[in-house]
C-alpha positions in Angstrom: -59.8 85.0 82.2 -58.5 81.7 83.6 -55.7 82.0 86.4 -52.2 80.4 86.0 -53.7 77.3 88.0 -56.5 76.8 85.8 -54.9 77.4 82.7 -52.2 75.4 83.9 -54.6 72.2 84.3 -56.2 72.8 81.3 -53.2 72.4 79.7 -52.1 69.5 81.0 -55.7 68.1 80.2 -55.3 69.6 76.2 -51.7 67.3 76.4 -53.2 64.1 78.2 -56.1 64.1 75.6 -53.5 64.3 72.7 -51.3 61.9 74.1 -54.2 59.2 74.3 -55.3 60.5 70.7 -52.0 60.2 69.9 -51.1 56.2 71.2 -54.6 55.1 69.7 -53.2 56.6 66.8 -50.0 54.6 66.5 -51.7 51.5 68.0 -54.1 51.7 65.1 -51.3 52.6 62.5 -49.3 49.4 63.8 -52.7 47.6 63.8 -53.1 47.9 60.2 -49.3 47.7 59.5 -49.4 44.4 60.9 -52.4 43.1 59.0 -51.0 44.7 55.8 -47.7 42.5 56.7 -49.4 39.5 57.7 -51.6 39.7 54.3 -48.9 40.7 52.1 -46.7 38.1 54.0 -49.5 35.1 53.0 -49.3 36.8 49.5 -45.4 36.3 48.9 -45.4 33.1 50.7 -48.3 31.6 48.1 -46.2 33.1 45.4 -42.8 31.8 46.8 -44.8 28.5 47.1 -45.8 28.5 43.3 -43.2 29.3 42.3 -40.8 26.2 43.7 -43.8 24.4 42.6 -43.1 25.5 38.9 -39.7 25.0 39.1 -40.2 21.5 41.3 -42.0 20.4 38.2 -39.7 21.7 35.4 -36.9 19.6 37.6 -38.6 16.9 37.0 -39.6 17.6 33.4 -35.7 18.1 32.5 -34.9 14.7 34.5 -37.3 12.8 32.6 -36.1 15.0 29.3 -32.0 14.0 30.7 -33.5 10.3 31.6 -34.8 10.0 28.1 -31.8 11.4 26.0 -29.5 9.5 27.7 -31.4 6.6 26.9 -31.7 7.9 23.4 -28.4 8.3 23.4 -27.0 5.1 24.9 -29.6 3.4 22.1 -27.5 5.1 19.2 -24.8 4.6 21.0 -25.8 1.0 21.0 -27.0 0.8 17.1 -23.4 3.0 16.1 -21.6 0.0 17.6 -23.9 -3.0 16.6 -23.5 -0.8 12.8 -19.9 -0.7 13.1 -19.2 -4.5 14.2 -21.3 -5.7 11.0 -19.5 -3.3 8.8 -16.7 -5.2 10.1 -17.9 -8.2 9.8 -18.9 -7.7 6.4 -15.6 -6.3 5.3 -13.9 -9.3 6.9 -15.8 -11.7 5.2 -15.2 -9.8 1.7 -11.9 -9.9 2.2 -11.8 -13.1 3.0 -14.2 -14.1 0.0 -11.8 -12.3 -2.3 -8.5 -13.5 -0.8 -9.9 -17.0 -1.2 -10.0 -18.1 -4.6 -7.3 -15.5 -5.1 -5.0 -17.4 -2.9 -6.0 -20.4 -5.4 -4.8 -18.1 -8.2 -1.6 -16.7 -7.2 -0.7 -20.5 -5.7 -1.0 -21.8 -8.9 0.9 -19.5 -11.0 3.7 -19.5 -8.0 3.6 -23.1 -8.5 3.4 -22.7 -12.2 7.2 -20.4 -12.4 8.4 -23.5 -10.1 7.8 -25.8 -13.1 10.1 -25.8 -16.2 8.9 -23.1 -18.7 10.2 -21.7 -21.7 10.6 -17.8 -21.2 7.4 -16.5 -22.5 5.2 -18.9 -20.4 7.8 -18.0 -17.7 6.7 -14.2 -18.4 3.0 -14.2 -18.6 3.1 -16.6 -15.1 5.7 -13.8 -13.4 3.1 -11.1 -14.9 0.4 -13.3 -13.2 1.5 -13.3 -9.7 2.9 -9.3 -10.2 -0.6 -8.0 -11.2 -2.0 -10.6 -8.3 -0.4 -8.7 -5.4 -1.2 -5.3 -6.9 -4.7 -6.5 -7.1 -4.1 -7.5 -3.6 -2.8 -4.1 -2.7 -6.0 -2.2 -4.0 -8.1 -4.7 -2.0 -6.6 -4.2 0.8 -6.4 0.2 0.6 -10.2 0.3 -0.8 -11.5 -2.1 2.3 -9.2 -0.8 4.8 -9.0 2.3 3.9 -11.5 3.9 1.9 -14.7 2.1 3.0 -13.8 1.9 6.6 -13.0 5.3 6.8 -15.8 6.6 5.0 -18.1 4.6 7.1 -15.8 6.1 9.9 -14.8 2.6 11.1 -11.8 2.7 13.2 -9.0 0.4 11.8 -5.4 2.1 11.4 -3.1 1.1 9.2 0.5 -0.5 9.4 3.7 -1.0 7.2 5.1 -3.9 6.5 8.6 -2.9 6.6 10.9 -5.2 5.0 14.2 -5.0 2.9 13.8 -4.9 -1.0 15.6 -3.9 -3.8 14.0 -0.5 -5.3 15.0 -0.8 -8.9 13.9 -4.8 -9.3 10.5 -3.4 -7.6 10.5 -0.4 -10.4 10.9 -2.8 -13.1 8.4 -4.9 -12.1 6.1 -2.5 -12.1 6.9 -1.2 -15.3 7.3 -5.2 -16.6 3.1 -5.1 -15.8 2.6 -2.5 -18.3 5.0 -3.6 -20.6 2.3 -5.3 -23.1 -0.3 -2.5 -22.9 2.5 0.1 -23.7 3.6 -1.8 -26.4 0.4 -1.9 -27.7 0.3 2.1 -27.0 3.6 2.7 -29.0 4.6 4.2 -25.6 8.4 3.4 -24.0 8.6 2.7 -20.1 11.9 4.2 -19.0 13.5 4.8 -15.2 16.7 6.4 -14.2 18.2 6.2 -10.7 20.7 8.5 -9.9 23.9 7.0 -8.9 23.7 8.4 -5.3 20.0 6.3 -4.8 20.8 3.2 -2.6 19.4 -0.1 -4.6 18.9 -2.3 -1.1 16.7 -0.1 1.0 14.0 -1.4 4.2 10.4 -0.2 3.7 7.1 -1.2 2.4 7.7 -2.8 -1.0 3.8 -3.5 -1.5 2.5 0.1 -1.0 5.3 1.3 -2.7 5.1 -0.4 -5.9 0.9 0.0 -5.5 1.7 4.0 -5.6 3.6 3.8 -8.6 1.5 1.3 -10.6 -1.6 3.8 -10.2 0.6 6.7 -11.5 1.6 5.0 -14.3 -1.5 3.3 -15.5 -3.1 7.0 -15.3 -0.2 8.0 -17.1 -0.5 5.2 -19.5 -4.7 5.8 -20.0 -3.4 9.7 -20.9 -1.1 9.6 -23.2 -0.7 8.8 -27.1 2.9 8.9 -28.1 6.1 9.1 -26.6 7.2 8.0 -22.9 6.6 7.0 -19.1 9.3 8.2 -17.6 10.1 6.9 -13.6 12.8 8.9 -12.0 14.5 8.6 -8.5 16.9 10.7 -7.1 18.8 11.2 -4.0 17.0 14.4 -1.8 19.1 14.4 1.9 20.1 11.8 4.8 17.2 12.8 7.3 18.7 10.7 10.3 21.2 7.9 10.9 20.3 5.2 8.2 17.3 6.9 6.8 17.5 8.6 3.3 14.7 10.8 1.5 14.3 9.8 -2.2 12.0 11.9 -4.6 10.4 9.7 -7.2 8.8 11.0 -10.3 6.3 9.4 -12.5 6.4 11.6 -16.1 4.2 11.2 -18.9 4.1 13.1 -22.4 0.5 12.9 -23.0 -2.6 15.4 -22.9 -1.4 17.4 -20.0 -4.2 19.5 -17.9 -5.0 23.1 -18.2 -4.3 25.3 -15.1 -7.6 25.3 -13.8 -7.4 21.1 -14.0 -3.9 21.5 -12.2 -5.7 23.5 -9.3 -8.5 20.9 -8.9 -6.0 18.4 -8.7 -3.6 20.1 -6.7 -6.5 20.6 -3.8 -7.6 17.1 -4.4 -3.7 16.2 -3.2 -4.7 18.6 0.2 -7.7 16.9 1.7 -8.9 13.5 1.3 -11.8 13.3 -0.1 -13.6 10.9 -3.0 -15.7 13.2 -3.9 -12.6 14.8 -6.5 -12.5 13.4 -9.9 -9.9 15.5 -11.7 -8.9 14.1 -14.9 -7.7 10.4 -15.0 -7.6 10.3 -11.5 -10.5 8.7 -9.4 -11.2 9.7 -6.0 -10.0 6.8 -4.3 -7.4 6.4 -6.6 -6.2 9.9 -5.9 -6.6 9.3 -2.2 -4.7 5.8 -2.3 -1.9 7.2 -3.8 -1.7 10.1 -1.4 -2.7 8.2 1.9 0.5 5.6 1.3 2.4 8.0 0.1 1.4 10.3 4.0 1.8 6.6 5.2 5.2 6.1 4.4 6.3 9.7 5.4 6.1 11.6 2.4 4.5 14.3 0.2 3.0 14.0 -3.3 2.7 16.8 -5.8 2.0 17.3 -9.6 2.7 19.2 -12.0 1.3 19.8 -15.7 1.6 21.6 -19.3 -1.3 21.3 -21.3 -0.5 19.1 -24.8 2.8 18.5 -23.2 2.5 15.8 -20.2 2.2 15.4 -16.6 4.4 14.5 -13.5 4.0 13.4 -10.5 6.4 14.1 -7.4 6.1 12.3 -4.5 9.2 12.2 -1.9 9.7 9.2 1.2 11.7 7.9 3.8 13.4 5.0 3.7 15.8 3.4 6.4 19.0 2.5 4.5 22.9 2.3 4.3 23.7 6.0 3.3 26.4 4.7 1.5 25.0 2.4 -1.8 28.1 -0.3 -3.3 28.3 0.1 -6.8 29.2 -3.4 -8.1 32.3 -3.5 -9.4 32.4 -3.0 -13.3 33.5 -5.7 -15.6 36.8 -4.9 -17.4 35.5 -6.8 -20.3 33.5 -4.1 -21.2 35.4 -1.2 -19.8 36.6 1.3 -22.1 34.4 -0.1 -24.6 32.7 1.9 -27.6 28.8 1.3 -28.2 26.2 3.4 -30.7 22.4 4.0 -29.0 20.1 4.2 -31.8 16.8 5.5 -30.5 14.6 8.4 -31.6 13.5 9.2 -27.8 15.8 10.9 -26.0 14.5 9.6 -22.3 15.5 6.2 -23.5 19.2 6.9 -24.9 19.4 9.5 -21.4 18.5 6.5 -19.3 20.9 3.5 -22.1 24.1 6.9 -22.0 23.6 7.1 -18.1 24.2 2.9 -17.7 26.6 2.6 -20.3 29.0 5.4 -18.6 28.7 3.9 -14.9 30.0 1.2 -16.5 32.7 3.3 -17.9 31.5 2.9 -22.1 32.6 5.3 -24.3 29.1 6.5 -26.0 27.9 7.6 -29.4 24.3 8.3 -29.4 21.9 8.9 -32.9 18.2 10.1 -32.6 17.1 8.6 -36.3 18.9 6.1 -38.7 20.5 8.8 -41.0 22.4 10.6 -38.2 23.5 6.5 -36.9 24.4 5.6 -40.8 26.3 9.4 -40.4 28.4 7.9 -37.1 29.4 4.7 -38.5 30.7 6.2 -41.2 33.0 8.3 -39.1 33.5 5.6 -36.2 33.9 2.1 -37.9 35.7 0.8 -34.5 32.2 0.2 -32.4 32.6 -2.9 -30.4 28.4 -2.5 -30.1 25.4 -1.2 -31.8 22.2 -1.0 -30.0 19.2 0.3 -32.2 15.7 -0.2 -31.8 13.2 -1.7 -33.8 10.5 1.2 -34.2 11.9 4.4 -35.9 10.8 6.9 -37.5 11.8 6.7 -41.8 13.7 3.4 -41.3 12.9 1.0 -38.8 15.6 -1.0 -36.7 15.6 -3.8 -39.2 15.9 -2.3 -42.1 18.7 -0.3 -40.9 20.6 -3.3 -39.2 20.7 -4.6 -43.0 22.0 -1.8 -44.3 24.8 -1.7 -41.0 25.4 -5.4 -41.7 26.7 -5.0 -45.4 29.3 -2.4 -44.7 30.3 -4.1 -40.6 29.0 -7.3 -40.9 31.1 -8.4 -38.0 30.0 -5.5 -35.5 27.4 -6.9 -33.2 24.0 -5.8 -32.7 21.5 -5.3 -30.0 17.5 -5.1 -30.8 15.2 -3.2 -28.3 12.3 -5.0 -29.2 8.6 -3.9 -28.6 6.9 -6.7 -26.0 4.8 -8.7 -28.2 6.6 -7.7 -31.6 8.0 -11.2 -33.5 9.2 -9.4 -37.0 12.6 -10.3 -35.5 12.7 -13.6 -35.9 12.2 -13.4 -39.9 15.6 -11.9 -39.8 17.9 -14.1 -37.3 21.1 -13.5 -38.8 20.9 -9.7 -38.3 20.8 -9.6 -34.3 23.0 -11.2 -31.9 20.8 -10.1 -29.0 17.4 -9.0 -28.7 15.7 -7.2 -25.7 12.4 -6.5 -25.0 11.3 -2.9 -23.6 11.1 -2.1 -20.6 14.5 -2.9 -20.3 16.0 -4.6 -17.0 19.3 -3.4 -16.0 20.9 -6.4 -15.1 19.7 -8.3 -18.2 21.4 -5.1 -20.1 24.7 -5.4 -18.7 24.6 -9.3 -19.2 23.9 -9.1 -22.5 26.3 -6.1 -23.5 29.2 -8.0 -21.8 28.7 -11.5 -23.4 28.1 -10.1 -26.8 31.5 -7.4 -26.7 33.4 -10.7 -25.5 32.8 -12.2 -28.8 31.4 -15.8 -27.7 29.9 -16.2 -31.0 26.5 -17.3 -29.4 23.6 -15.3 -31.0 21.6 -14.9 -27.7 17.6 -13.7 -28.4 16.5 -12.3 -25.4 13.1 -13.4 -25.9 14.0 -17.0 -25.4 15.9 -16.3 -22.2 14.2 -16.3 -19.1 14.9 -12.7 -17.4 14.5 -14.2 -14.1 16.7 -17.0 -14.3 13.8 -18.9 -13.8 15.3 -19.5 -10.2 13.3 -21.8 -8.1 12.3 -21.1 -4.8 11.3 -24.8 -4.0 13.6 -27.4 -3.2 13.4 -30.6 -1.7 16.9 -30.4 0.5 15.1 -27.7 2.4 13.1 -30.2 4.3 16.4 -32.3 4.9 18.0 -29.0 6.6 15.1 -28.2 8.3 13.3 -31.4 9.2 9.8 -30.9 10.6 6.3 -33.0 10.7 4.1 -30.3 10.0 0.0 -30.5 10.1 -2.4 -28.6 8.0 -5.9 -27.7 8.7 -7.9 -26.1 5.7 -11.5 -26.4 4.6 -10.8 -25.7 1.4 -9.9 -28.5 -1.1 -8.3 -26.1 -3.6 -6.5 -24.3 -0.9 -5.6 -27.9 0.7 -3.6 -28.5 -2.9 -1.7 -25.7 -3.2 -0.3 -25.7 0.1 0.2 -29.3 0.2 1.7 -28.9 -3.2 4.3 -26.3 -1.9 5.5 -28.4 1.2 6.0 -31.7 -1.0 8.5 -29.5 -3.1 9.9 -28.4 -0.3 10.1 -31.8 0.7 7.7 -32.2 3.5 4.9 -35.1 3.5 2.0 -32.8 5.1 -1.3 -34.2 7.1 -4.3 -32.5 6.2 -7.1 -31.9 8.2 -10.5 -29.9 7.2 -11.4 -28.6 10.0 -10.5 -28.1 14.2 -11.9 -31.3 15.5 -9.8 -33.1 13.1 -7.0 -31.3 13.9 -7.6 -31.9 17.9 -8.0 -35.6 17.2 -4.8 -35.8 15.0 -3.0 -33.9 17.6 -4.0 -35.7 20.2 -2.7 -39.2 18.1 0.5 -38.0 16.8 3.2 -34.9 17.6 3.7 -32.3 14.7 6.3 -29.6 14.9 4.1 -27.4 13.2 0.8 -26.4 12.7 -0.4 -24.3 9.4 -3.7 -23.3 10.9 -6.5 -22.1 9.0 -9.2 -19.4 11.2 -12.3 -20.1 9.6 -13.4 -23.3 9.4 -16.9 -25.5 10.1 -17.3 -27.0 13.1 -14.8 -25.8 15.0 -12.5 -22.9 13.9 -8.8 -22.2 14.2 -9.0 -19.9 17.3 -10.7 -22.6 19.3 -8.7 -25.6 18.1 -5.7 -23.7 18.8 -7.3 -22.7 22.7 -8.0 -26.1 23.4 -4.2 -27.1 22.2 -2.5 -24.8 24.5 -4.5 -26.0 27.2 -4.9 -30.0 26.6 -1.3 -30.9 25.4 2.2 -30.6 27.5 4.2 -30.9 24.3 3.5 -27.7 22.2 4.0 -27.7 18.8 4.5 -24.3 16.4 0.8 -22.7 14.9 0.7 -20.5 12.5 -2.4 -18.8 11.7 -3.0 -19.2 7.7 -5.8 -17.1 6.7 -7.7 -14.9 4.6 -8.4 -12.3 7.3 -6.1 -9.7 7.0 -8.3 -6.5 8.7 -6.8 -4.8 11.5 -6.8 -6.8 14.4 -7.1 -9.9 12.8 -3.4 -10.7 14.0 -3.6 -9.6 17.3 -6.4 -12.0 17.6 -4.4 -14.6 16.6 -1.6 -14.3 18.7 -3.9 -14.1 21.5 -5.7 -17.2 21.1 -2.2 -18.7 21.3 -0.9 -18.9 18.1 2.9 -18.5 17.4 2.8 -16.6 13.8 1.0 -15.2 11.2 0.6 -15.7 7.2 -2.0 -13.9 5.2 -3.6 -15.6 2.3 -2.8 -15.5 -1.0 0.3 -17.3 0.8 3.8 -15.8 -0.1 6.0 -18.7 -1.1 9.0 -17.0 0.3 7.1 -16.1 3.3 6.2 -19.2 3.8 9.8 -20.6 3.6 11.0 -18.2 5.5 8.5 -18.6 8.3 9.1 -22.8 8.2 13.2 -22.0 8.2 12.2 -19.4 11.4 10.5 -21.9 13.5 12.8 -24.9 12.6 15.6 -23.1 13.9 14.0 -22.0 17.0 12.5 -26.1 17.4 16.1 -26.8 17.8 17.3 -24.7 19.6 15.1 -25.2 22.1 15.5 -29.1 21.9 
């Protein structure tokens, strides 16, 4: 037995050896804690250290991958533009390729109506120049519209707004057509309502371009019967602007429903791609891009076997109120018989003849006219024309003339048709379809005031054959005036058109002659050609507005008419702007423009 002493120490000896066993314990614990950390420590580090190595090099892997598409990129970038300046380029130089020898064209047929012709020759010269500046117009929407935006070129479009008068530019169009339709069978008819104004500001170009593809596609359509052009008045939209719906109606195949629907998309999108009957793609989109253009939307409509029409509305600045001109009293109250077996021509002959105030009779075939005269012996006028159904215009003017041999009478004559002329003493007027409005009334007023002159339509000029040339303009707007113009052809017509004009031009071929002529001799003008050898316009004109203190007028003359061309022009210095095939009224116009400025500034 140990006493409380002993047992007491050995206690405290029991706890001192457990408290040693005890710190070795934890000294060992934290020994091996601390290698554990410092190993697993060196392990996470290593990893840590791979792992910004991996992503160190896939840094540098996506720079070099960023470094090379951006080069890639600034390459296509590169190519895209070099592509796009040579598609330019190229289009420029067709255009200007085109415009070239079509300028020769168009000069000489504008010089040719300046000359004295007999109506026909005045005709097929007019029909010359028409079809010219529709040719003009489709050059112009197929380069700078459909092939640069196909080829997603960048080049915009503008209008050239100017003041013309709507229904001269409808029957010009329809004048174009006038010998194919005849050859058809077909009539070209147009009404305006009363309410349309006639003098309205827009552009006349596009405009008559959008109606001369609608009616050839009519015309290609359809067998028998009519083209029928309608305008009427829709709303005022804004002070001085009017919206006009327009309406181009055939009577030919017509399309079935599922046609209409093709076409109908074809009118929502713009692409070539479409080919719905008798409209090509970029036909199509032509028609709808100018009509978008000039602020308007184009529809159609169809019924198969029984036509189609065409709706397409736009804006033009106006005055909302139109002037009538003031009807003749010669022919007021007057009594006239239409003779025609379409009713869209006696619609469109009963609609003139009662703005005019006429009293009207109107007969669809020979017996119902032969039925009328026999009730209404009093006509002052009897229009008929010459292809009918079971008796033809002559024949029935013969049998008219035996019982009223004193009543006068009109012949709407098919373009092209001569069977008139074995008969002279049967018409006192003769008119050939389409029919102008203002030779109408002309005619209808000198035959009902009995002058006893047989007048044959086809051997007055229905222009007037008015010149546009005349030597006095030179002597009220005096000016020495200097052309420059490689091309000899080009050189004539131009030089042509300022000697009628009265002007004694110099003609250079190319800038260095023009600098050296300048630098001889003062000219008030300048008719400045771009492209030419040796030194081109742009330059010649540059060293001009640097070298000489007394400026004279340059007008850029030239064949490239792609966007920008222009402002090009007028930033190289030049004062104006004429596009080739040059405009003879243009042209005046621009010459009466700068004399009048000369001296004012003198």
């Amino acid at each position: 037995m140990f006493t409380d002493h002993e047992l007491f120490i050995n206690t405290g000896n029991i706890l001192l050896v457990v408290f040693y066993l005890t710190w070795w314990f934890y000294l060992v614990i934290l020994f091996v804690a601390a290698v554990f950390g410092y190993f697993y420590h060196r392990s996470t580090i290593n990893k840590l250290s791979i792992q910004i190595a991996e992503q160190q090099s896939a840094l540098l892997q996506r720079d070099e991958l960023l470094t090379y598409a951006r080069r890639n990129e600034q390459i296509v970038r590169e190519d895209a533009q070099t592509a796009n300046t040579n598609k330019s380029l190229l289009l420029s130089q067709i255009s200007h390729d085109i415009r070239t020898p079509m300028t020769t064209l168009m000069g000489m047929a504008s010089l040719l109506t300046e000359t004295t012709l007999n109506p026909e020759q005045h005709e097929y010269a007019s029909a010359i120049l028409l079809s010219g500046e529709s040719l003009l117009g489709l050059i112009n929407d197929i380069l700078m519209k459909d092939i640069l935006e196909y080829s997603k070129v960048d080049t915009g479009k503008e209008l050239d707004v100017k003041e013309f008068n709507l229904r001269n530019s409808i029957e010009e169009v329809l004048d174009v057509f006038a010998v194919k339709a005849a050859q058809a069978g077909l009539d070209l008819v147009y009404r305006m309502e009363n309410k349309v104004p006639v003098q309205i500001v827009g552009d006349n170009q596009r405009f008559r371009q959008i109606l001369m593809n609608l009616v050839e596609n009519a015309i290609r359509f359809t067998r028998r019967g009519e083209i029928y052009i309608g305008v009427q008045f829709i709303e005022v939209v804004e002070d001085n602007r009017v919206k006009l719906m327009f309406e181009v109606r055939d009577s030919g195949t017509g399309m079935s429903e599922a046609k209409i629907r093709e076409l109908s998309k074809a009118l929502m999108q713009t692409t070539p791609a479409l080919k719905p009957e008798g409209v090509t793609g970029v036909g199509l989109i032509i028609c709808k891009n100018l009509v978008m253009l000039m602020g308007g939307t184009i529809v159609v409509d169809s019924v198969e076997n029984k036509g189609t029409s065409f709706h397409f509305t736009m804006t033009f600045r106006t005055n909302v109120q139109p002037l009538s001109p003031p009807t003749s009293s010669d022919i007021k109250g007057k009594k006239v018989l239409i003779i025609d077996d379409n009713t869209a021509v006696r619609d469109m002959l009963r609609n003139r003849f009662e703005a005019w105030n006429m009293i009207v009779f109107e007969a669809g075939s020979s017996k119902q006219a032969l039925e009328i005269l026999s009730a209404k012996p009093d006509l002052d006028l009897i229009i008929t024309d010459l292809q009918m159904p079971e008796m033809d215009g002559i024949t029935l003017t013969q049998s008219i003339k035996k019982s009223y041999p004193d009543t006068p009478v009109m012949l709407l004559n098919k373009t092209g048709d001569e069977d008139y002329k074995k008969h002279p003493e049967l018409f006192s007027s003769v008119i050939n379809k389409p029919i102008r409005r203002h030779i109408l009334k002309e005619q209808v007023t000198s035959l009902i005031r009995q002058t006893g002159k047989v007048t044959l339509m086809s051997e007055v000029s229905d222009r007037n054959n008015k010149q546009k040339l005349s030597v006095d303009f030179a002597k009220q707007y005096p000016l020495s005036i200097l052309v420059a113009e490689d091309n000899m052809m080009i050189q004539k017509i131009v030089g042509k058109i300022l000697n009628k004009l009265g002007y004694d031009p110099k003609m250079t071929n190319n800038g260095k002659e023009v600098l050296e002529e300048v630098s001889n001799k003062y000219y008030d003008v300048i008719l400045m050609d771009v492209q030419m050898p040796e030194m081109d316009g742009l330059e010649a004109t540059k060293m001009i507005r640097v070298c000489l203190s007394n400026q004279p007028v340059i007008i850029a003359m030239t064949a490239n008419t792609l966007q920008g061309d222009r402002e090009e022009c007028l930033r190289a210095g030049m004062d104006d702007y004429l596009s080739k095939p040059v405009n003879l009224e243009e042209l005046v116009n621009l010459l009466e423009k700068w004399a009048i400025q000369s001296s004012t500034r003198v």
